[in-house]
C-alpha positions in Angstrom: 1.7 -7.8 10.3 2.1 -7.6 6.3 4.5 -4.5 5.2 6.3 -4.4 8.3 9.5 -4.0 6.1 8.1 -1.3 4.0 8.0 0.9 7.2 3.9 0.5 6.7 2.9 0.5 10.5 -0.7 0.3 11.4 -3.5 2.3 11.1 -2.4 5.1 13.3 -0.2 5.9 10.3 -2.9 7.5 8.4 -5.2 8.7 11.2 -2.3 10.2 13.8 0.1 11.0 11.5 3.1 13.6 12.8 2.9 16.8 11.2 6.4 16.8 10.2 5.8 13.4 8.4 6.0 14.2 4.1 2.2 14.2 2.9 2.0 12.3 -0.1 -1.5 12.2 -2.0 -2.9 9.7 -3.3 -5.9 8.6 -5.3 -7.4 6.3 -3.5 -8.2 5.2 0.0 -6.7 4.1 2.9 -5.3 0.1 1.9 -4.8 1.3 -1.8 -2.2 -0.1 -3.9 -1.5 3.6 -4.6 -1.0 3.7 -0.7 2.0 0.5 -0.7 3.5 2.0 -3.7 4.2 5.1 -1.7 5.4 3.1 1.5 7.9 1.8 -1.0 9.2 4.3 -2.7 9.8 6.5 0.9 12.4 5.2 3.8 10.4 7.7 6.2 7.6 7.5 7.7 5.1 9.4 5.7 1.4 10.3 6.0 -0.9 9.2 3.2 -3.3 12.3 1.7 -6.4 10.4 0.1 -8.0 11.8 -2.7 -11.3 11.0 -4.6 -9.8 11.6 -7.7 -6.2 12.0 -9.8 -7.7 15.9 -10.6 -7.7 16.2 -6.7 -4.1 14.8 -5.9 -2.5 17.4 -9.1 -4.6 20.2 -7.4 -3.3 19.1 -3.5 0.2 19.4 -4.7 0.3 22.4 -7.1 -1.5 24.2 -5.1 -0.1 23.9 -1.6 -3.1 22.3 0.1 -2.2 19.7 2.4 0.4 17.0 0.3 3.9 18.1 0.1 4.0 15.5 -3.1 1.6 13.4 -4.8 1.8 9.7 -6.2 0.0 8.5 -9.3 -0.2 5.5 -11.5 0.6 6.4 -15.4 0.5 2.8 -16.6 -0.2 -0.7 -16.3 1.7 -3.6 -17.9 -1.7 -5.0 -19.3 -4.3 -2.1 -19.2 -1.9 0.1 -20.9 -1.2 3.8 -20.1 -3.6 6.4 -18.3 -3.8 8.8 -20.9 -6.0 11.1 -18.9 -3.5 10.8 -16.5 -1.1 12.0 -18.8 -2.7 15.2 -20.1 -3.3 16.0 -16.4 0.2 16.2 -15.8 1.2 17.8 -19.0 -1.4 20.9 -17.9 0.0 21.1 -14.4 3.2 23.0 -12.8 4.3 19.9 -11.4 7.1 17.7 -12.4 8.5 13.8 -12.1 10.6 13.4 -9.6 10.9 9.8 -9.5 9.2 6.8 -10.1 8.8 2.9 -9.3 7.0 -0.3 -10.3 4.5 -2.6 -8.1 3.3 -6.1 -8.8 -0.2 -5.8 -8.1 -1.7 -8.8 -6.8 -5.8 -8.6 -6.4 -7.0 -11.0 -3.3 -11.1 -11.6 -3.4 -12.1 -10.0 -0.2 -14.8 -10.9 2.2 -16.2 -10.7 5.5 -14.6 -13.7 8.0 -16.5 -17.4 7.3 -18.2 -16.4 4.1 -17.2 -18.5 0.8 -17.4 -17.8 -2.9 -20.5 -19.7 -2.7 -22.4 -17.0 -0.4 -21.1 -14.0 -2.9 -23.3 -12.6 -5.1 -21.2 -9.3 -6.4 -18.1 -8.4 -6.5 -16.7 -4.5 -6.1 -13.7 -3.0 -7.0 -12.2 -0.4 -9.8 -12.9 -1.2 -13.0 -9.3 -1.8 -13.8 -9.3 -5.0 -11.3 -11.9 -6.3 -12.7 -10.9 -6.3 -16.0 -7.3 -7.9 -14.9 -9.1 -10.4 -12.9 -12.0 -11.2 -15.9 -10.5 -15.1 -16.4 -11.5 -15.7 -13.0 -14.8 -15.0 -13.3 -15.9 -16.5 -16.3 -15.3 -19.8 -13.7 -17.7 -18.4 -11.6 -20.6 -17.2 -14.0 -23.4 -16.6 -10.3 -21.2 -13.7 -9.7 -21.7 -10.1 -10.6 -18.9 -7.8 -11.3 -19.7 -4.1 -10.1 -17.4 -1.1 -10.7 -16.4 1.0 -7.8 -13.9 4.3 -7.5 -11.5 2.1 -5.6 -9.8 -1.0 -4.7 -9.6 0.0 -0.8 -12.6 1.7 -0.7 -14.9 -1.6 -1.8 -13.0 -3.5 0.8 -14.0 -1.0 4.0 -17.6 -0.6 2.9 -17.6 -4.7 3.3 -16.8 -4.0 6.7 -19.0 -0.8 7.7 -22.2 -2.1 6.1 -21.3 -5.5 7.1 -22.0 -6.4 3.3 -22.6 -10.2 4.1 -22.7 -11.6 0.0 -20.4 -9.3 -1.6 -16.9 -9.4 -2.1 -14.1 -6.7 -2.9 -11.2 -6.8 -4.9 -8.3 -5.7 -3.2 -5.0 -6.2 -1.8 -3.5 -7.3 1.0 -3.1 -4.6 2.8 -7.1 -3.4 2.5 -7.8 -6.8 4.1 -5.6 -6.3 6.6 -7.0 -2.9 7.5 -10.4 -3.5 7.1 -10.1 -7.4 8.9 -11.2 -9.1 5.9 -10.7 -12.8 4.4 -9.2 -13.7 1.3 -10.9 -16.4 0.1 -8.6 -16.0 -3.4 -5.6 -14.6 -3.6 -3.4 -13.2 -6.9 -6.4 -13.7 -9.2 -5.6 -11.8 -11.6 -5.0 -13.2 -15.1 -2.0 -12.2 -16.2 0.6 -13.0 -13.2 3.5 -10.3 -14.5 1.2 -7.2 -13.7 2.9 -4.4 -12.8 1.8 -0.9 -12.8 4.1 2.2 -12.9 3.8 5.0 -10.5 5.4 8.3 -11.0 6.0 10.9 -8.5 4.9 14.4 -8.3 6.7 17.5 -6.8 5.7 20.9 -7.1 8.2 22.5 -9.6 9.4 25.2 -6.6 10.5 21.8 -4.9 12.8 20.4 -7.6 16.6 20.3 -7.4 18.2 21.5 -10.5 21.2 19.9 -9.6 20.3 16.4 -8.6 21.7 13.0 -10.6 19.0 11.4 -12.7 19.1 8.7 -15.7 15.6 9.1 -16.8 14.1 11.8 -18.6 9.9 12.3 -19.6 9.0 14.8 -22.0 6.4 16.1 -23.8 6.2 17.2 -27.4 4.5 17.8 -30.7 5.7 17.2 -34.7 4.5 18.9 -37.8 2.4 17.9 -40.2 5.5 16.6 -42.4 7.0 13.6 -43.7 9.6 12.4 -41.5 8.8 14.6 -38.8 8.7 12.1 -36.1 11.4 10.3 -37.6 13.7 13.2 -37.1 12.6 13.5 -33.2 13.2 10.1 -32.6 16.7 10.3 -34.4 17.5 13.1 -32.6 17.8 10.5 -29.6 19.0 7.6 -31.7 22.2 9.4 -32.5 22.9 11.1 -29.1 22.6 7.5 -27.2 19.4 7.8 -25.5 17.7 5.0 -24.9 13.9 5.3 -25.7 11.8 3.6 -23.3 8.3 4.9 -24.0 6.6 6.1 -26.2 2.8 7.5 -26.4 0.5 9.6 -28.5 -2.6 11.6 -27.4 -5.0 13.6 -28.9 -4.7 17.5 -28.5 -8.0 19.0 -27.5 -9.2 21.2 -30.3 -7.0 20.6 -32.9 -8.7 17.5 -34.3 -6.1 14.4 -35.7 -3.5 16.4 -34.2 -1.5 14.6 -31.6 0.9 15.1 -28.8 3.9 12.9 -27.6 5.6 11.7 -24.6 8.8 9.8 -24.7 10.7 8.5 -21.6 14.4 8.0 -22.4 16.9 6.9 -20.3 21.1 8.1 -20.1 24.2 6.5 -19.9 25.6 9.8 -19.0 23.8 13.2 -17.6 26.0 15.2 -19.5 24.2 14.3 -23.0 20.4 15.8 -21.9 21.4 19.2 -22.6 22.6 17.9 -26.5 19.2 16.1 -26.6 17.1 18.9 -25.4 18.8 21.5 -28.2 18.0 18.6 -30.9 14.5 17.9 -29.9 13.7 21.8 -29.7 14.9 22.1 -33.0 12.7 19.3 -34.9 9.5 19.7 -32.4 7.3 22.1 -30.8 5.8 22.6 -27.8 8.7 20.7 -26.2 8.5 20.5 -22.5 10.2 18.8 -19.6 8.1 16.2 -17.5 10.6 15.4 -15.5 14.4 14.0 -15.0 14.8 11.7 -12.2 16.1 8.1 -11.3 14.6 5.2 -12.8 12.3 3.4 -10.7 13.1 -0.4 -9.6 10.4 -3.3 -9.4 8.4 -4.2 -6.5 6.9 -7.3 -5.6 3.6 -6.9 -3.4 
């Protein structure tokens, strides 16, 4: 079987899982890349929580109803970042805890003996399809039909028995859902990586624990130079920006939030940079602090 070293198991995984197994949500179904980013990140055994929506995996979590933690994707290394994604977590009581990176690699999906020549559409999230959009224009007979999910195209394939359509998916969903790849890593763009952060309740959180990595959230006034004297605030204290992105706050038209990852060389200079930031921004919140995540091949 694929994933046998990421501790994936079969099936019974998701359907039988042990109660004392972790619950991690995710969006997604069962076969999701969400799904093999969390066999990665966790040595245990764990029990996948599927949600419909990211809305639903926040609300699992912060709310105590059946996902101990949740696992979402924040950015992609060619679609760019989820800003929705973002403002969902800046709303909610929960907090980064860690994070990782996954190749994704999308594999063209169909039922056993049928070639590109007998598919008609293609289904999948409409962030596959636009990674995979140079390998289409190739095949022109083709229609490309957005879906909620990866996974989810792939098993309705195999319960309708969907005899010219194909899903675009990963390994794992064909696996589960005994489907052929008739092409495999189709995407355009062979360094795509999304990032996936993930999600403890704040009640959950050590406050003592080691990180390197820090996610916050912040605004700046209306000034000249007001950004500038943020940023320099982690310039001069030897923080290492690694991210930075701007979105809209609701109801204050042209006004805009920020969130900045950073990373450490030393623990002991957050508490300098959190004293500086809080005296040249507002609103300043902690996302999280946590280990930086490492890079997964699928």
């Amino acid at each position: 079987m694929l994933y046998d070293n990421i501790n994936l198991g079969p099936l019974r995984t998701f359907f039988f899982a042990n109660n004392a197994m972790k619950k991690v949500a995710i969006q997604g179904y069962p076969g999701a890349f969400h799904e093999i980013a969390a066999r990665f990140y966790y040595d245990e055994d764990i029990e996948i929580v599927p949600a419909d929506t990211f809305d639903q995996v926040v609300s699992l979590v912060e709310n105590n109803a059946g996902a101990d933690v949740g696992l979402m994707a924040i950015e992609n290394s060619i679609a760019g970042s989820l800003l929705y994604n973002y403002d969902l977590i800046n709303k909610s009581s929960l907090t980064i805890s860690g994070e990782l990176f996954l190749r994704i690699k999308h594999n063209l999906l169909v039922l056993p003996g049928k070639k590109i020549q007998d598919i008609t559409e293609v289904h999948s999230h409409h962030m596959a399809i636009a990674q995979c959009k140079e390998f289409f224009r190739f095949h022109p007979h083709i229609k490309l039909v957005e879906s909620k999910d990866t996974a989810e195209s792939a098993r309705r394939i195999q319960d309708e028995q969907l005899q010219h359509v194909a899903a675009l998916a990963s390994d794992l969903a064909g696996e589960m859902y005994h489907l052929e790849a008739i092409e495999q890593s189709i995407e355009t763009n062979k360094l795509n990586y999304t990032r996936f952060i993930v999600l403890d309740h704040f009640m959950n959180a050590p406050s003592d624990h080691i990180f390197d990595k820090v996610s916050l959230s912040f605004a700046v006034s209306h000034e000249i130079g007001s950004l500038y004297r943020a940023l320099k605030v982690l310039n001069d204290l030897g923080a290492n920006l690694t991210k930075i992105q701007s979105a809209p706050i609701t109801g204050r038209p042209f006004e805009y939030l920020f969130f900045v990852d950073f990373m450490l060389e030393k623990q002991e200079q957050f508490g300098a940079i959190l004293q500086g930031l809080s005296e040249t921004t507002k609103g300043l919140k902690i996302l999280g602090r946590y280990k930086a995540g490492i890079h997964h091949e699928n």
